[in-house]
N, CA and C of each residue as an Amber inpcrd file, in Angstrom:
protein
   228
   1.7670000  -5.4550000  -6.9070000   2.5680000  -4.2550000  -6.7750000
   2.5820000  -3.5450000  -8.1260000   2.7130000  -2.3880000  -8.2000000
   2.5860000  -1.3560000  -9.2560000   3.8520000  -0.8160000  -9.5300000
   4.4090000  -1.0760000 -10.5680000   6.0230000  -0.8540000 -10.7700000
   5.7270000  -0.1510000 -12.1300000   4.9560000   0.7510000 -12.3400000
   4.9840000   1.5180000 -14.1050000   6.3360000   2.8490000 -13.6780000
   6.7860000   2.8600000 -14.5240000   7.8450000   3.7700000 -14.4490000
   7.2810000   4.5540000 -14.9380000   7.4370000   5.8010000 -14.5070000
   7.2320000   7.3570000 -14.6830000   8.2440000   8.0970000 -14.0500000
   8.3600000   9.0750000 -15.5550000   9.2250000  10.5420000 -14.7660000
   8.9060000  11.1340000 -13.7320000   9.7960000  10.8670000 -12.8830000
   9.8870000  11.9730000 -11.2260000  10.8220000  12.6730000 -11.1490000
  10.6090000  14.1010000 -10.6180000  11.5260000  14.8610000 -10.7170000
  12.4280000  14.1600000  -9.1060000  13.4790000  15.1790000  -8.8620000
  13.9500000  14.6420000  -7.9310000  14.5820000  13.4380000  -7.3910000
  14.8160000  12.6920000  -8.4700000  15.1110000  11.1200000  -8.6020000
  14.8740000  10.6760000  -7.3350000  15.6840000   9.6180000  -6.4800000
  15.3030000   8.8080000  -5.4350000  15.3820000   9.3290000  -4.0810000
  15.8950000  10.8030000  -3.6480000  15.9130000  11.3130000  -2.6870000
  14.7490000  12.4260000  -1.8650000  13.8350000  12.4830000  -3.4650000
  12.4280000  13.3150000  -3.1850000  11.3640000  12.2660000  -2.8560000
  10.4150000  12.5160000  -1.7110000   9.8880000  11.1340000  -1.4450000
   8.5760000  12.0780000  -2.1960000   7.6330000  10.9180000  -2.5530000
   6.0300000  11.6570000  -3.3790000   4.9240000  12.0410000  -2.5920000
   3.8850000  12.4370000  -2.8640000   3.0550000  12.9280000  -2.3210000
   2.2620000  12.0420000  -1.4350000   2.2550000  10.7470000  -2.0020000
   1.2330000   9.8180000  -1.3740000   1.5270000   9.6150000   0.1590000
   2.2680000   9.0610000   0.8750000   2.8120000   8.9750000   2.1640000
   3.5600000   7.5900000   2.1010000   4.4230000   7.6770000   2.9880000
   5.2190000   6.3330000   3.6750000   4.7920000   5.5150000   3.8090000
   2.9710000   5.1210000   4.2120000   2.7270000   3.8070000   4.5980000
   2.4730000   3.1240000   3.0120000   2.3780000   3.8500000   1.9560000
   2.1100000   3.1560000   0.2650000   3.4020000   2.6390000  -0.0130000
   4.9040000   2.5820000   0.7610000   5.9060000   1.9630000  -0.2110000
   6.0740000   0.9570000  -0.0400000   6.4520000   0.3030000  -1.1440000
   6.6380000  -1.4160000  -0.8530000   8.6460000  -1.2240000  -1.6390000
   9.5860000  -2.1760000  -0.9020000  10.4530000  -2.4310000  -0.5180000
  10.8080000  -2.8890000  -2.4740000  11.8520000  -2.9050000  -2.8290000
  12.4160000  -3.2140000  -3.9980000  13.8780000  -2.7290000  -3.7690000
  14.9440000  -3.9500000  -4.5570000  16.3250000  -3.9530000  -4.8630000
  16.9230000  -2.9030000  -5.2280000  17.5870000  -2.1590000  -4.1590000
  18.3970000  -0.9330000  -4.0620000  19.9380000  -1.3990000  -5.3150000
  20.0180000  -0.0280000  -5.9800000  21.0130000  -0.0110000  -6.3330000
  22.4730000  -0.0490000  -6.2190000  23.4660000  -0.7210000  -6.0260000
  25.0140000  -0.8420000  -5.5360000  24.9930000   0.5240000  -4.8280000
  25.1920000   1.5740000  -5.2800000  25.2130000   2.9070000  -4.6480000
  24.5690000   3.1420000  -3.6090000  23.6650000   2.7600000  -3.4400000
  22.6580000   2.9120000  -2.6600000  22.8980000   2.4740000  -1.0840000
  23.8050000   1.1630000  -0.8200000  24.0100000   0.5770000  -0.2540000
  25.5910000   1.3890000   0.7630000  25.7330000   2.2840000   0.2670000
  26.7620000   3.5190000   0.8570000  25.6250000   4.3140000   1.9820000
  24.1100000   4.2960000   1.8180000  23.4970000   4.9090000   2.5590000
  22.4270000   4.0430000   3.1810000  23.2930000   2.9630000   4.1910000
  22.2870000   2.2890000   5.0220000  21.3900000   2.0720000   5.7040000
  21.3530000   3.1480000   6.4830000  20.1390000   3.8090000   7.5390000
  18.6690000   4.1420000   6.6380000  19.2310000   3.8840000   4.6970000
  18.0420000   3.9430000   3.6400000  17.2690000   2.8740000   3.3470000
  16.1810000   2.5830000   2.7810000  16.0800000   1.5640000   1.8970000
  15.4330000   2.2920000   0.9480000  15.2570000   1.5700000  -0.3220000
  14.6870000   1.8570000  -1.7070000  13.3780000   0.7860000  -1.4730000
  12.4430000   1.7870000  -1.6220000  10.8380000   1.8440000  -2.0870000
  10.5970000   2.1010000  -3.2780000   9.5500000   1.5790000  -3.9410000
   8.7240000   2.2650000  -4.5360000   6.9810000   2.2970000  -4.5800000
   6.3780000   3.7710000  -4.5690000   4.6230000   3.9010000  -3.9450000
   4.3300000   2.7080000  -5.1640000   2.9540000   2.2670000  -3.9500000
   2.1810000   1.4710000  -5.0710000   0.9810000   1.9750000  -5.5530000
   1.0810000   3.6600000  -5.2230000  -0.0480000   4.3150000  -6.0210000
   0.4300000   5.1800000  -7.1550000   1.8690000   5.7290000  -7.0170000
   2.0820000   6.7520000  -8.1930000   3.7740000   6.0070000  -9.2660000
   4.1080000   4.9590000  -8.6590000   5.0910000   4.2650000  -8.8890000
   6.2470000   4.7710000  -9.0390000   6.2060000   6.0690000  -8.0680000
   7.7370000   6.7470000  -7.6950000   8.6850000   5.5890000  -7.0490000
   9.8450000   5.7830000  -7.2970000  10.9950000   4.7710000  -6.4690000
  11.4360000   5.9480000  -5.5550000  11.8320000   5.7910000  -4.4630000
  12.3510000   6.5380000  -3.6940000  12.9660000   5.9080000  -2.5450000
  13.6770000   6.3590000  -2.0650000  14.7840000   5.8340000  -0.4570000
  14.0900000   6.5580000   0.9040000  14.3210000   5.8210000   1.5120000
  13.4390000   6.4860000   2.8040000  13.9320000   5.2360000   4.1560000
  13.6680000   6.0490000   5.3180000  14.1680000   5.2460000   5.9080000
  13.4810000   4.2270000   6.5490000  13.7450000   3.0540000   7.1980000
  12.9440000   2.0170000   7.2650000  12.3010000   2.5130000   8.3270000
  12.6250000   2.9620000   9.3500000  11.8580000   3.0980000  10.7410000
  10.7680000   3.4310000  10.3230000  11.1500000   5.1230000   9.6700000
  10.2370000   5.8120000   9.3140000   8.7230000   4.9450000   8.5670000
   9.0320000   4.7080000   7.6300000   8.0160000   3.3780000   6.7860000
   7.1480000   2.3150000   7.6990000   7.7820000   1.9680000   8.5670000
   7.4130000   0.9570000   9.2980000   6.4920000   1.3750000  10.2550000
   6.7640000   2.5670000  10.6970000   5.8750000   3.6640000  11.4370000
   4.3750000   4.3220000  10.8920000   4.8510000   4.6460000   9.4970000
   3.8030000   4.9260000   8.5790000   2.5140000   3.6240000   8.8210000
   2.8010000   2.8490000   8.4630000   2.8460000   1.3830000   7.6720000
   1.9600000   1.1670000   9.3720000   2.3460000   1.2430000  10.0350000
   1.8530000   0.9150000  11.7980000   0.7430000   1.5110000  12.5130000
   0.9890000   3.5060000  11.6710000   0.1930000   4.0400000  11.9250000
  -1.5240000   4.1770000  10.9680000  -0.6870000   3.6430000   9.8850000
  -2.0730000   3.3530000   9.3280000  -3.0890000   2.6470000   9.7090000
  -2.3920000   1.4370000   9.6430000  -3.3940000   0.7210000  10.4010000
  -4.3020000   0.6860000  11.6730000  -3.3930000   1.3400000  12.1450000
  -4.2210000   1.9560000  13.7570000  -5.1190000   2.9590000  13.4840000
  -5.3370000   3.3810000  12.3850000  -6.3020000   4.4020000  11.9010000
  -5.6110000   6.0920000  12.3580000  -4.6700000   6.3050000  12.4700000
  -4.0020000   7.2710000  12.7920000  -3.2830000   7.9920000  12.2120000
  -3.6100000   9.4800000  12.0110000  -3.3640000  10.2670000  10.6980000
  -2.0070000  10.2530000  10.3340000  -0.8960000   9.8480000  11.2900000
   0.2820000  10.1770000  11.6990000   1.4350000   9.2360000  10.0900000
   0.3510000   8.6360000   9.8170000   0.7840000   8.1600000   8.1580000
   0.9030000   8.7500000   7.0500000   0.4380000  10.1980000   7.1030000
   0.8460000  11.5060000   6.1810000   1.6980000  12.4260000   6.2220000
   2.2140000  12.1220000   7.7890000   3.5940000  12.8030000   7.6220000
   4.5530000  12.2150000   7.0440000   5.6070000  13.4860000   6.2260000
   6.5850000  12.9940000   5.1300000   7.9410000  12.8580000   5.7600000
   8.6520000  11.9890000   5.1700000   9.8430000  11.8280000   5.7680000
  10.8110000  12.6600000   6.2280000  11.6820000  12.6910000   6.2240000
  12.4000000  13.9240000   7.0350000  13.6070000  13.7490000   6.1030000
């Protein structure tokens, strides 16, 4: 996993360019945990952290593999 920290604008509520199926799962902050329906990611291509929701991810993550473009749509 690729954890280099870099400045992102938008802190954890802007998701990055890469798509949903690149995040891998990491320890949400106390705060964080006020917004459950979230989890905290971060891409393992641009090493943004970001919150997103699990369905969503899991969907990504599902549709990739099926070879199905439907892994570039961005979260909502």
């Amino acid at each position: 996993m690729n954890h280099k920290r870099q400045p992102h604008h938008g802190g954890p509520f802007i998701n990055c360019s890469c798509g949903l199926a690149h995040l891998e799962r990491i320890h949400r902050h106390w705060w964080m945990k006020i917004l459950p329906w979230l989890r905290f990611y971060c891409c393992s291509r641009c090493g943004k952290s970001q919150l997103a929701s699990k369905r969503a991810v899991s969907f990504a993550v599902t549709s990739l593999r099926s070879g199905s473009e439907a892994a570039q749509v961005p979260a909502p």
